[in-house]
Backbone bond lengths (Angstrom), bond angles and torsions (degrees), N, CA, C in turn:
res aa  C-N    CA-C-N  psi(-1)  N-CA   C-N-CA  omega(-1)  CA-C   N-CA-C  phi
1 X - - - 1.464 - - 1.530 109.40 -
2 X 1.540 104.77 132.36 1.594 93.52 169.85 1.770 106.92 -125.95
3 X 1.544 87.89 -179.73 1.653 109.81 -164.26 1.575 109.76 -22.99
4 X 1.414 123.71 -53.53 1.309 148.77 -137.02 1.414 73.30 -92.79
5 X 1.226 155.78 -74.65 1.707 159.73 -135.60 1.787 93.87 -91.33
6 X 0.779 121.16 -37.68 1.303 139.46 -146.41 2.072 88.84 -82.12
7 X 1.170 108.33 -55.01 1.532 139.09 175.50 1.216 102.33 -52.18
8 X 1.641 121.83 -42.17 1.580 122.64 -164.88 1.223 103.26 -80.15
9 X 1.440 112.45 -37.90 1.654 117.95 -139.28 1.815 87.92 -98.29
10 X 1.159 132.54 -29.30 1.610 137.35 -179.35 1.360 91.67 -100.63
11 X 1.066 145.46 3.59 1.962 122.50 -177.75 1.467 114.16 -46.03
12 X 1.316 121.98 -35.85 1.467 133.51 -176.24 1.495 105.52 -64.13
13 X 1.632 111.28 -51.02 1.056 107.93 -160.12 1.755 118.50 -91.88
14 X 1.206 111.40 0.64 0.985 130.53 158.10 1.266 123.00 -95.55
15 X 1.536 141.89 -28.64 1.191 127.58 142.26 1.021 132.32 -46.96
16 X 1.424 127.49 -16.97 1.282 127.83 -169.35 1.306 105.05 -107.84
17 X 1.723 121.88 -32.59 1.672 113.11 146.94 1.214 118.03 -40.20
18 X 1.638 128.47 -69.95 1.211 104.15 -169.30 1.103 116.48 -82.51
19 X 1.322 150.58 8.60 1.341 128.16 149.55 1.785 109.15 -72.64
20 X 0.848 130.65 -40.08 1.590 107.12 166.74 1.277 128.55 -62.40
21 X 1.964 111.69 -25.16 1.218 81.70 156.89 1.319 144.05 -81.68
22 X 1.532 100.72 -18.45 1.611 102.18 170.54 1.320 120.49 -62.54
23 X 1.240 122.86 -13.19 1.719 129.18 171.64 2.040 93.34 -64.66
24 X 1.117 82.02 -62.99 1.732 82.72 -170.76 1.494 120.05 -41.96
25 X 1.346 102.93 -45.42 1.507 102.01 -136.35 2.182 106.68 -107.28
26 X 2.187 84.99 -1.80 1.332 87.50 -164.97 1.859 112.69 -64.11
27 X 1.479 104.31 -54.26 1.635 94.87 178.63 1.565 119.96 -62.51
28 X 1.447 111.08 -1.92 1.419 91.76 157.61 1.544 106.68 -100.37
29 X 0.851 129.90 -14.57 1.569 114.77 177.52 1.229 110.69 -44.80
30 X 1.745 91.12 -55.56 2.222 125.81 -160.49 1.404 107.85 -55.56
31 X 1.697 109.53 -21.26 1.890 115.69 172.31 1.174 108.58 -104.22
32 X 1.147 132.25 -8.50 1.508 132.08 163.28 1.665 90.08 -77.76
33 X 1.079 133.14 -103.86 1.398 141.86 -169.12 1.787 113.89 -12.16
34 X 1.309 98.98 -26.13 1.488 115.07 -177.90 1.284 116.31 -79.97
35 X 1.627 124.16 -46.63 0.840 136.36 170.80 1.565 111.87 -71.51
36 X 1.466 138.55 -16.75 1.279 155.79 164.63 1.581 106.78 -42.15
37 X 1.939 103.54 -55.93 1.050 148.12 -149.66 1.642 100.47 -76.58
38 X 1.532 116.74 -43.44 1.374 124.54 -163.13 1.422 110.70 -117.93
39 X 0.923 107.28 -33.38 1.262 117.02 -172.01 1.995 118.65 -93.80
40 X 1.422 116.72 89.73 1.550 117.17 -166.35 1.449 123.25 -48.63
41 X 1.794 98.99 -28.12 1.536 96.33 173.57 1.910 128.92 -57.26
42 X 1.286 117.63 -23.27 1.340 155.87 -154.92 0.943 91.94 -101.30
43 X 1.547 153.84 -78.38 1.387 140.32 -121.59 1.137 131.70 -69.36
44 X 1.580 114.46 -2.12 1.691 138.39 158.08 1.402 99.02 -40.01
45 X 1.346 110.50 -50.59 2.259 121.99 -168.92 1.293 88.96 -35.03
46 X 1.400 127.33 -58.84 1.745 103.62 -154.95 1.224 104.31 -63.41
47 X 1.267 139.50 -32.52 1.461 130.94 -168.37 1.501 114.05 -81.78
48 X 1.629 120.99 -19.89 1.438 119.77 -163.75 1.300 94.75 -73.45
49 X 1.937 143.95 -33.28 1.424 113.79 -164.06 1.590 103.29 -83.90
50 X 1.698 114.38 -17.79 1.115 106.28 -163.35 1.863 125.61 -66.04
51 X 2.241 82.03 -28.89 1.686 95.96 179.41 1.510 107.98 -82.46
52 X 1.473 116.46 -9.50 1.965 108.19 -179.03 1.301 85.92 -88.42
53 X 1.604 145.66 -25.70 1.496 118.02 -165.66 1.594 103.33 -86.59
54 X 1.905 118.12 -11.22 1.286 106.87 175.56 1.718 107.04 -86.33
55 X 1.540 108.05 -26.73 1.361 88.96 168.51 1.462 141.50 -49.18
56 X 1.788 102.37 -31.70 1.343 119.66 -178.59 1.675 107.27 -81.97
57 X 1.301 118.44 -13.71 1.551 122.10 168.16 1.633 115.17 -73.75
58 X 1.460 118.91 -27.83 0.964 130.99 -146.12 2.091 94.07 -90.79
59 X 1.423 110.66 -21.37 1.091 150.88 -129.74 1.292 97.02 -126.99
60 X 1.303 133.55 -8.46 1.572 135.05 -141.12 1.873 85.06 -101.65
61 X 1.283 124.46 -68.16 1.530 111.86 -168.84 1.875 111.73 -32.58
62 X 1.513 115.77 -47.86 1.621 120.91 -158.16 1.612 94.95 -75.44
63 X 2.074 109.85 -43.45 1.493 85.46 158.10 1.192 157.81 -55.64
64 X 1.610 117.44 -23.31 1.671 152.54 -145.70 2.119 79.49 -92.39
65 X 1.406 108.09 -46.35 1.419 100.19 -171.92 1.825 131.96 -130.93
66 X 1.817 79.07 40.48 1.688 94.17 -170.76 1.946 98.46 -93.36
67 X 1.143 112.66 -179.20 1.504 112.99 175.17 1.037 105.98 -107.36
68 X 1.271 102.80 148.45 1.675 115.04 165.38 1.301 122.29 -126.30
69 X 1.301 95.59 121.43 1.643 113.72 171.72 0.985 134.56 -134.96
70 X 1.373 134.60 71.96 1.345 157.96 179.54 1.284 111.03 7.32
71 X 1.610 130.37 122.69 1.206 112.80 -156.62 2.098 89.09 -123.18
72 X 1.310 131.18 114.19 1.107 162.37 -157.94 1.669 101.78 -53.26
73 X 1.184 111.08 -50.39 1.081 131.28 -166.07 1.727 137.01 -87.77
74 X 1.993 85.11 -18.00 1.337 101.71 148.72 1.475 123.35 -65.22
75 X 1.288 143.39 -0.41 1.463 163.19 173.40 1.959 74.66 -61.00
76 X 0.823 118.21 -54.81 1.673 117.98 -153.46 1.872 108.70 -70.61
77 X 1.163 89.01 -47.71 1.164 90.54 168.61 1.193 132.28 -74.94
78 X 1.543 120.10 -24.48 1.501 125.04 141.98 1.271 126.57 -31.29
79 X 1.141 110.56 -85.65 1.750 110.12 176.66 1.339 123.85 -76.50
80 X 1.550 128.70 23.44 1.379 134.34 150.20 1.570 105.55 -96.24
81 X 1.343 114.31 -6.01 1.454 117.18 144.17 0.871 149.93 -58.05
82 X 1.839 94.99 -59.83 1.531 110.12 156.66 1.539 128.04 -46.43
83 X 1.312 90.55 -40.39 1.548 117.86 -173.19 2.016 104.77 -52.67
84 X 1.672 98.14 -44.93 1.328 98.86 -173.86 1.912 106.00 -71.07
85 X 1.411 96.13 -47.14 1.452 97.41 178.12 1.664 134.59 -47.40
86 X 1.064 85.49 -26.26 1.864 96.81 179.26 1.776 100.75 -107.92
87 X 1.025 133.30 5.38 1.479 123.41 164.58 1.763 88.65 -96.16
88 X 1.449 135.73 -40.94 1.183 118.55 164.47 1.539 116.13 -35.88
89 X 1.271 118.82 -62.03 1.096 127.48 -155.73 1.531 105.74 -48.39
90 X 1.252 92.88 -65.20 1.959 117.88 -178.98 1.484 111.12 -44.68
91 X 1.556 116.61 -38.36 1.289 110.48 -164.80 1.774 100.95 -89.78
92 X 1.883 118.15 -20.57 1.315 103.98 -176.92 1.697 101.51 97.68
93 X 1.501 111.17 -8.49 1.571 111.57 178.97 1.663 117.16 -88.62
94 X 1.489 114.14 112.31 1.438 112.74 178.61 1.434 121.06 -55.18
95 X 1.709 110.35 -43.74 1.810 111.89 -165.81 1.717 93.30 -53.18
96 X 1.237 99.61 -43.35 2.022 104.93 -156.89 1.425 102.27 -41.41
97 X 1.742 104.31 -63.15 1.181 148.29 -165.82 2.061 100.25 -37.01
98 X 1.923 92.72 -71.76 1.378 104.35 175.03 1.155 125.50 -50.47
99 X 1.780 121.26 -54.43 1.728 126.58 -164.46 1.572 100.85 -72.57
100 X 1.390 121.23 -20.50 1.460 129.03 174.28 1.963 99.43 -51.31
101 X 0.845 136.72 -41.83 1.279 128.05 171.05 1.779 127.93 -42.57
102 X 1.485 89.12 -50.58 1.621 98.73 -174.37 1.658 125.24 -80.70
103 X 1.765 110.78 -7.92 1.345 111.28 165.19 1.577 103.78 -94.07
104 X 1.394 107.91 -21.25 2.070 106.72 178.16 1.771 98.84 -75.93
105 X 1.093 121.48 -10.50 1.734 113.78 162.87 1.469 98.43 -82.54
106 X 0.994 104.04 -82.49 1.721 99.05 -171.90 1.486 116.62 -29.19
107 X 1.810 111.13 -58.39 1.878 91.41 174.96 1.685 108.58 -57.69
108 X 1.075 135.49 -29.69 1.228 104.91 -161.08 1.901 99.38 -100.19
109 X 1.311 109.09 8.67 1.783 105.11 156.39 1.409 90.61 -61.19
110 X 0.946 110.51 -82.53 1.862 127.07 -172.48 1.351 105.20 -26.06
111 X 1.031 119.27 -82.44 1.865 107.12 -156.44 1.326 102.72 -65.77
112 X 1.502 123.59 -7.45 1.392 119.00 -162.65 1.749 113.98 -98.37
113 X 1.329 95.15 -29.64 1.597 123.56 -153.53 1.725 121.76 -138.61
114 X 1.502 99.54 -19.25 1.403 105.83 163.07 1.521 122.66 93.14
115 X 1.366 136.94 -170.16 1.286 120.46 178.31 1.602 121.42 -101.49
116 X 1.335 116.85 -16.14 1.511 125.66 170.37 1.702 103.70 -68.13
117 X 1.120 133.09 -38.81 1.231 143.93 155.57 1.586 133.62 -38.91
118 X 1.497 104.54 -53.86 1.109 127.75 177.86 1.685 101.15 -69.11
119 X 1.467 117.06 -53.57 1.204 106.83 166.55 1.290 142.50 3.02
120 X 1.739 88.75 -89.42 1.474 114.04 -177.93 1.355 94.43 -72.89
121 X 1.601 158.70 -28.17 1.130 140.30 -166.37 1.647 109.27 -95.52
122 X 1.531 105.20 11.09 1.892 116.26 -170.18 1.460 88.39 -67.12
123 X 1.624 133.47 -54.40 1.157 118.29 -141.07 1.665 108.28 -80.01
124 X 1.561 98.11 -50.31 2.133 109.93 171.00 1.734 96.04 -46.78
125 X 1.213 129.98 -42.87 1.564 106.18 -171.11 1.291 103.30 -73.89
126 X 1.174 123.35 -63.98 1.703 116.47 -168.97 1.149 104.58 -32.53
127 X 1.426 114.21 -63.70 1.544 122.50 -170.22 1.639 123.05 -43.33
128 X 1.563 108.47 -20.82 1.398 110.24 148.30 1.474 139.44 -48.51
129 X 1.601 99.93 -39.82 1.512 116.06 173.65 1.763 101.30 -30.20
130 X 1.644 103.09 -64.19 1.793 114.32 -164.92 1.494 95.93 -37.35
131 X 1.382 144.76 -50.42 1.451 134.46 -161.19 1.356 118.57 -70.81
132 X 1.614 114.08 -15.11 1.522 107.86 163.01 1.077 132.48 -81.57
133 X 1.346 123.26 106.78 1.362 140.71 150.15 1.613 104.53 0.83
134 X 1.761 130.21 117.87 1.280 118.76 144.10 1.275 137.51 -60.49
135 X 0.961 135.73 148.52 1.547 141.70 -173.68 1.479 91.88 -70.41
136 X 1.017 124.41 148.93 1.876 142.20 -164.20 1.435 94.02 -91.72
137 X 1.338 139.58 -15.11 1.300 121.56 175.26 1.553 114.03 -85.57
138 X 1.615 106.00 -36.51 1.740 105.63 151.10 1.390 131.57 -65.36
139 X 1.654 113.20 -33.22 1.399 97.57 174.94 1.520 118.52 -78.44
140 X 1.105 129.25 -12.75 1.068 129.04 -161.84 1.891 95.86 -92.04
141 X 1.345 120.69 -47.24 0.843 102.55 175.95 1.859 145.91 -64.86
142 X 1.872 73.76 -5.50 1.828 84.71 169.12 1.002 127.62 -95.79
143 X 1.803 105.73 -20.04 1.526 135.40 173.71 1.863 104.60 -54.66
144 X 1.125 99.13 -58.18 1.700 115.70 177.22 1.737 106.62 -17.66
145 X 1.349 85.97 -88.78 2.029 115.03 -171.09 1.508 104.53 -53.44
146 X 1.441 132.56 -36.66 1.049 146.59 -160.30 1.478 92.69 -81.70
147 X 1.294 124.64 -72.22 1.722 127.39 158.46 1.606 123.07 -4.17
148 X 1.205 94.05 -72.25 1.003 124.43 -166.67 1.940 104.25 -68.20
149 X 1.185 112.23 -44.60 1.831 120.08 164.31 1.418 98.20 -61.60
150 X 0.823 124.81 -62.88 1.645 132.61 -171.13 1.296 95.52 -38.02
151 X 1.424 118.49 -85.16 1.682 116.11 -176.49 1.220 131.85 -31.48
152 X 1.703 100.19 -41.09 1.617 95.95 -168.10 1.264 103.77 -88.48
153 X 1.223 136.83 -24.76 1.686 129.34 168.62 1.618 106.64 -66.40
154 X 1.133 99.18 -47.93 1.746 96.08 174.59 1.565 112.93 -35.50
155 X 1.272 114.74 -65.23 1.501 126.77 179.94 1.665 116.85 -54.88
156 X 1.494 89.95 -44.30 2.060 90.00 171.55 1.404 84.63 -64.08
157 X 1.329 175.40 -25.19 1.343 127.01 -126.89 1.678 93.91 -120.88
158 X 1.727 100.27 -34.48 1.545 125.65 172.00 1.843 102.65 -53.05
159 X 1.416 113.75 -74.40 1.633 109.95 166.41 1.406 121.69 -41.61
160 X 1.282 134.57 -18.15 1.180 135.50 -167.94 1.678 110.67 -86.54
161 X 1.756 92.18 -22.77 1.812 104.83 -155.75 1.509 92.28 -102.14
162 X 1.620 99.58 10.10 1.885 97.69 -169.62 1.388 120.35 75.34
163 X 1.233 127.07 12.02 1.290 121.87 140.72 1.374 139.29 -59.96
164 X 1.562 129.43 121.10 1.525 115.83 -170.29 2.010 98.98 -78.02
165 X 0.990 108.43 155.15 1.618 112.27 -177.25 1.518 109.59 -175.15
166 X 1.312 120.96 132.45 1.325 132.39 162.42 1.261 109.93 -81.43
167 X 1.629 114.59 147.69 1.950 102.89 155.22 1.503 80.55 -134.92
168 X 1.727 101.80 145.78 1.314 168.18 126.06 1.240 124.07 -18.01
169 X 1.405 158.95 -30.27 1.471 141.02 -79.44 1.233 128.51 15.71
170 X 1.465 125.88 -67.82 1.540 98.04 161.68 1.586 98.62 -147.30
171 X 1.443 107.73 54.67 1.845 125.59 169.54 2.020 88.39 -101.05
172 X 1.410 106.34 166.24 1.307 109.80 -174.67 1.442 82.00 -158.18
173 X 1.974 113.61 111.67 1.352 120.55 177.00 1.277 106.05 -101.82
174 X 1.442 125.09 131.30 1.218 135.31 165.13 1.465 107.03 -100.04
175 X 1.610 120.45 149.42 1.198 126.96 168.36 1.839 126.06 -25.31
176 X 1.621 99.26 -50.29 1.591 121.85 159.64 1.118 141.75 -117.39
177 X 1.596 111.11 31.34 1.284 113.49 170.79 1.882 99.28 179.56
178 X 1.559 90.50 -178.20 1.592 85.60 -155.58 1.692 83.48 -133.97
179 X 1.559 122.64 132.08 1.727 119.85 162.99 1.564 107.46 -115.15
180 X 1.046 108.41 140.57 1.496 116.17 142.60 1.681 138.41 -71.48
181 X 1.378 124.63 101.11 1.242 97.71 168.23 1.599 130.68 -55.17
182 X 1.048 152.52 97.51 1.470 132.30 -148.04 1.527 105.76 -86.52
183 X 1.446 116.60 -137.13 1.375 136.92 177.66 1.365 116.86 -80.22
184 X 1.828 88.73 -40.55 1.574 85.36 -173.82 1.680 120.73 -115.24
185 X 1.398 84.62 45.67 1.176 97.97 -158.93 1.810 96.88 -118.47
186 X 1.595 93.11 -25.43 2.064 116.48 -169.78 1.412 95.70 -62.12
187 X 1.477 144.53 3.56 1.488 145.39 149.64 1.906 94.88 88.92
188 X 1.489 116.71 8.56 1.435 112.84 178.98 1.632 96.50 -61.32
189 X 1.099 114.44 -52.94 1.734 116.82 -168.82 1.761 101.95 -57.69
190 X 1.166 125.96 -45.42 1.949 105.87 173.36 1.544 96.69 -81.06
191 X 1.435 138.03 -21.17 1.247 118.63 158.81 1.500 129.81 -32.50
192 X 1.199 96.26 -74.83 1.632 99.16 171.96 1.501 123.35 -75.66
193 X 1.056 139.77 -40.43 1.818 131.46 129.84 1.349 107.15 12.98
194 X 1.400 89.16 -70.51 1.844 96.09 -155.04 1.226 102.13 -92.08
195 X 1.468 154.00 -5.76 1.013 126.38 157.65 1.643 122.08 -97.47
196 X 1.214 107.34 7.44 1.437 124.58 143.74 1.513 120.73 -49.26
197 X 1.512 90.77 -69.18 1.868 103.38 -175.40 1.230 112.28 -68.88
198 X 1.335 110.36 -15.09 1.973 112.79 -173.08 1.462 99.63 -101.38
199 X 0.847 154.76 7.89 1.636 175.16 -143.82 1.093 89.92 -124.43
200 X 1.319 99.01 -76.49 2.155 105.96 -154.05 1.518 108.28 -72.84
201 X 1.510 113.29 -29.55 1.611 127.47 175.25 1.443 119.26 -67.61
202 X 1.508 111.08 -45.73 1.548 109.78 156.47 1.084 133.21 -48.46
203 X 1.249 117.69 -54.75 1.858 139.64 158.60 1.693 110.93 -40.08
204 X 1.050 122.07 -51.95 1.417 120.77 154.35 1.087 140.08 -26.24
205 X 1.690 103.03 -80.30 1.220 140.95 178.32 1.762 117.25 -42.99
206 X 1.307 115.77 -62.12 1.370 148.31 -143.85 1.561 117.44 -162.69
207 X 1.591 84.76 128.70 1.824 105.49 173.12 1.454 135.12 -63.76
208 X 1.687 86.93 -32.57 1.689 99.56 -169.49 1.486 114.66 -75.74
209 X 1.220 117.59 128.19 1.489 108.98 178.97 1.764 108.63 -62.64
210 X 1.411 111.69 -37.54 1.872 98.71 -176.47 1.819 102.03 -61.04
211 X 1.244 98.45 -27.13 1.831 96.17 -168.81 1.890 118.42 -69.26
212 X 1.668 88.56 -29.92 1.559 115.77 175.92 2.017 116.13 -68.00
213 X 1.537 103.34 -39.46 1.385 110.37 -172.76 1.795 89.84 -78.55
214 X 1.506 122.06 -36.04 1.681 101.96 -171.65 1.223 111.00 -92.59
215 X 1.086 135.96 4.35 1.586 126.73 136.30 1.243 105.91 -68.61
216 X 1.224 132.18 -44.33 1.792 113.64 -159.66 1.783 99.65 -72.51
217 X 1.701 112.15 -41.75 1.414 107.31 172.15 1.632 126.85 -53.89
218 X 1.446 109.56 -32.46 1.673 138.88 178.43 1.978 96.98 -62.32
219 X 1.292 99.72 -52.79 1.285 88.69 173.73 1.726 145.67 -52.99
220 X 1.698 83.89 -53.96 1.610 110.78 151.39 1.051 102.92 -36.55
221 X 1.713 123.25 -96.24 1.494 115.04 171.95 1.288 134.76 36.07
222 X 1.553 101.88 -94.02 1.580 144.03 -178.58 0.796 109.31 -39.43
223 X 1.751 113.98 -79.19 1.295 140.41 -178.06 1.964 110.02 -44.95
224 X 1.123 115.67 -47.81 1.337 104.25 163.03 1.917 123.21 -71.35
225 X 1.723 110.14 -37.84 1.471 92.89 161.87 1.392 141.10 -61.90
226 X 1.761 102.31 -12.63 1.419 104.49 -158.33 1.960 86.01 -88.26
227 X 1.396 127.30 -40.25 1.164 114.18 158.66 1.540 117.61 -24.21
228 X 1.229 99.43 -101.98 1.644 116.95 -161.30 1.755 97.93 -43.28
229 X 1.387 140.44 -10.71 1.490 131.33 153.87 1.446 123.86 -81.94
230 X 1.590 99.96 -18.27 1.496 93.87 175.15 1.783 102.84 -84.98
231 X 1.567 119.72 -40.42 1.606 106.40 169.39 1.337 117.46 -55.86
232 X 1.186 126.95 -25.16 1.495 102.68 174.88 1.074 95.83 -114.19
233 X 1.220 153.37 102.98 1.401 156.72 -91.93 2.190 86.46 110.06
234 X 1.105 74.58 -81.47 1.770 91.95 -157.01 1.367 103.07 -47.05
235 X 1.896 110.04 -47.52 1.002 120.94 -158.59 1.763 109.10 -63.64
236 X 1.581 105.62 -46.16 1.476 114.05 176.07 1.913 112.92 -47.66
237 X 1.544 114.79 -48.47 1.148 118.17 168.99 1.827 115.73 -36.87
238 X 1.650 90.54 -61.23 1.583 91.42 -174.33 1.452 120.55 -68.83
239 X 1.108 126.62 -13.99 1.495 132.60 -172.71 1.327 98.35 -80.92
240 X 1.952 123.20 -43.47 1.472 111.18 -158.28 1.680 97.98 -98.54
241 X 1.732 105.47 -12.89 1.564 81.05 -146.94 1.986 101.10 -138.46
242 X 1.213 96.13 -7.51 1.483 124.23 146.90 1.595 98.59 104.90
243 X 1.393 124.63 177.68 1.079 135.09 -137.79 1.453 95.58 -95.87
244 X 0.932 128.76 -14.80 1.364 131.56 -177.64 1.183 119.62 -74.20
245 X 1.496 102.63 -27.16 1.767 116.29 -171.65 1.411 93.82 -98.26
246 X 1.500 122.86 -26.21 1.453 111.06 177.44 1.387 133.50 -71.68
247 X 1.415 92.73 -15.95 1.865 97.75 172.72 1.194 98.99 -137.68
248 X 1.680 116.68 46.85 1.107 97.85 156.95 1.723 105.79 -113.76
249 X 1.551 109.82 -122.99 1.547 108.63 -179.67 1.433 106.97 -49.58
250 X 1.446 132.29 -56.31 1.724 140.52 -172.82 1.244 85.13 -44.17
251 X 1.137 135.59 -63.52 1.465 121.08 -171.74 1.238 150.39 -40.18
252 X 1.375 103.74 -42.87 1.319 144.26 174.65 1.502 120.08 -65.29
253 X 1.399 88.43 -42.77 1.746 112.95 -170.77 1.694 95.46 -96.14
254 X 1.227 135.27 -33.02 1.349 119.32 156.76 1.472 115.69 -55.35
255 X 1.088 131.67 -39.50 1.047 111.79 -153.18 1.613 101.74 -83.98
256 X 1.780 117.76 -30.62 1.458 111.86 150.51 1.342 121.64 -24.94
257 X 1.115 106.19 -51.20 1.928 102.48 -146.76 1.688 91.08 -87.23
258 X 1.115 116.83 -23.59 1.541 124.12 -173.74 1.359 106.82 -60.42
259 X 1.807 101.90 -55.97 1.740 109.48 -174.13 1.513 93.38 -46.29
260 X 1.600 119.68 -64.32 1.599 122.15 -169.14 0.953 127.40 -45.74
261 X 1.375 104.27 -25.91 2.022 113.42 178.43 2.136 88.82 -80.78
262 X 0.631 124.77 -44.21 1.216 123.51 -171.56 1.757 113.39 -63.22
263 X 1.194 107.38 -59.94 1.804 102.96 160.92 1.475 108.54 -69.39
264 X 1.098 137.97 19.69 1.820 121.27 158.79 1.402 91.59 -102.38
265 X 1.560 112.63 -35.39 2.066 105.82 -167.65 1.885 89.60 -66.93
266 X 1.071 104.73 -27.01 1.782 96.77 -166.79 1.541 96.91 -65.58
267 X 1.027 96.89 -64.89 1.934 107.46 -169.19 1.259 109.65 -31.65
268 X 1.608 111.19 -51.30 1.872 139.24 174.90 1.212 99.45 -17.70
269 X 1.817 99.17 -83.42 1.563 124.55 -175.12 1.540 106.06 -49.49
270 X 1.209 113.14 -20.77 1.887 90.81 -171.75 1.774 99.60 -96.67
271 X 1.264 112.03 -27.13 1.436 116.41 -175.44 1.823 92.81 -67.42
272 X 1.056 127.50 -23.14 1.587 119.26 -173.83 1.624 112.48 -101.16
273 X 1.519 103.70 -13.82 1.053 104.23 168.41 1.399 134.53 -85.66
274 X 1.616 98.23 -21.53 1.633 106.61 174.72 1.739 94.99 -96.20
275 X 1.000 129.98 5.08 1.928 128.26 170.87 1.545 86.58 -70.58
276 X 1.042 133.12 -55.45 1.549 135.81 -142.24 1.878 98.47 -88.41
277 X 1.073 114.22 -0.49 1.460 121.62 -173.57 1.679 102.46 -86.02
């Protein structure tokens, strides 16, 4: 039996999955999506289901003529789903609550659709993972150290260019004025951005998994240089032209042109990575 037969003969029973799960799963989606909405670190989420459902388009011929054979045991992995979803519930924890979605797809690829199936749909589900929001006691703690690197290379790079500058832990004193690197400033937010966009761009790009991990690492990369150039970026503003101009529009608009310098260095790395193929 394949996908297309497979579709006819379960339509019932799969309509009626996903409408329960959309009963389930909608007010947590509607506070994930919200937080997508408000929150700048996040706002990649709207794009992550759209690029796993093109992955699974991309994917559509091997589905159109893979087999299906219901695999029994995905039942297990179902309700160790459930299982995760309702200890979310109980404890009041969103991450639990949210990532509980993307192993209740996978069991029910499986018991529904089998393991040749599940396969090709391994990479679009994981790739869901990227849309959950971290819990603030993990991001923050990566946010921290990351801050804190950010600044002090920032400042070597500022002293290097002949700027006089103190660092702080992560204060940056100029002769006439004083910055904070802040939170959102610790480069976690193009962190996760970019290994979003370097994920789905590798997968694109290139077959080879070693060729796939050095774009996704290349991305990482970036995403931390394009930080530490936009602080001293800022910092040069505030030294010549005062602090007002540094967080104000120049600011803003650096950090545009920065993201953009950052997807051409991405593109770079993948155009050199498929040369070497």
């Amino acid at each position: 039996m394949n996908m297309p037969e497979a579709l006819r003969r379960y339509r019932l029973h799969l309509l009626g999955t996903v409408c329960l799960l959309f009963a389930v799963y909608f007010p947590i989606l509607r506070s994930m999506a919200d937080q997508w909405w408000d929150d700048p670190n996040y706002s990649h989420g709207f794009l992550v289901p759209v690029i796993a459902g093109f992955l699974v388009y991309l994917r559509r011929d091997q589905l159109r003529t893979a087999t299906v054979a219901p695999w029994n045991p995905g039942l297990i992995v179902i309700l160790l789903a459930l299982g995760q979803l309702a200890f979310g519930k109980l404890a009041f924890e969103y991450f639990t609550m949210r990532s509980s979605l993307v192993p209740l797809l996978a069991g029910m690829v499986l018991y529904f659709f089998g393991l040749q199936v599940f396969r090709l749909l391994l990479l679009p589900l994981g790739y869901l993972l990227l849309m959950v929001p971290l819990p603030y006691i993990v991001y923050d703690a990566a946010a921290f150290p990351l801050k804190l690197f950010v600044t002090k290379v920032s400042v070597w790079v500022l002293k290097l260019v002949g700027i006089a500058v103190v660092r702080e832990g992560n204060i940056i004193m100029f002769p006439n004025v004083t910055l904070e690197v802040a939170d959102a400033c610790s480069g976690m937010r193009s962190l996760v951005s970019f290994l979003a966009l370097g994920i789905a761009y590798a997968v694109l790009t290139t077959t080879s998994a070693a060729r796939r991990l050095l774009i996704v690492v290349a991305a990482l990369a970036i995403a931390i240089f394009n930080n530490i150039l936009r602080v001293v970026i800022t910092g040069i503003l505030a030294q010549f032209w005062g602090a007002d101009v540094a967080k104000g529009f120049f600011h803003e608009f650096a950090g545009l042109a920065i993201f953009l310098l950052g997807m051409a260095m991405l593109v770079g790395v993948g155009a050199l990575v498929q040369r070497g193929e």
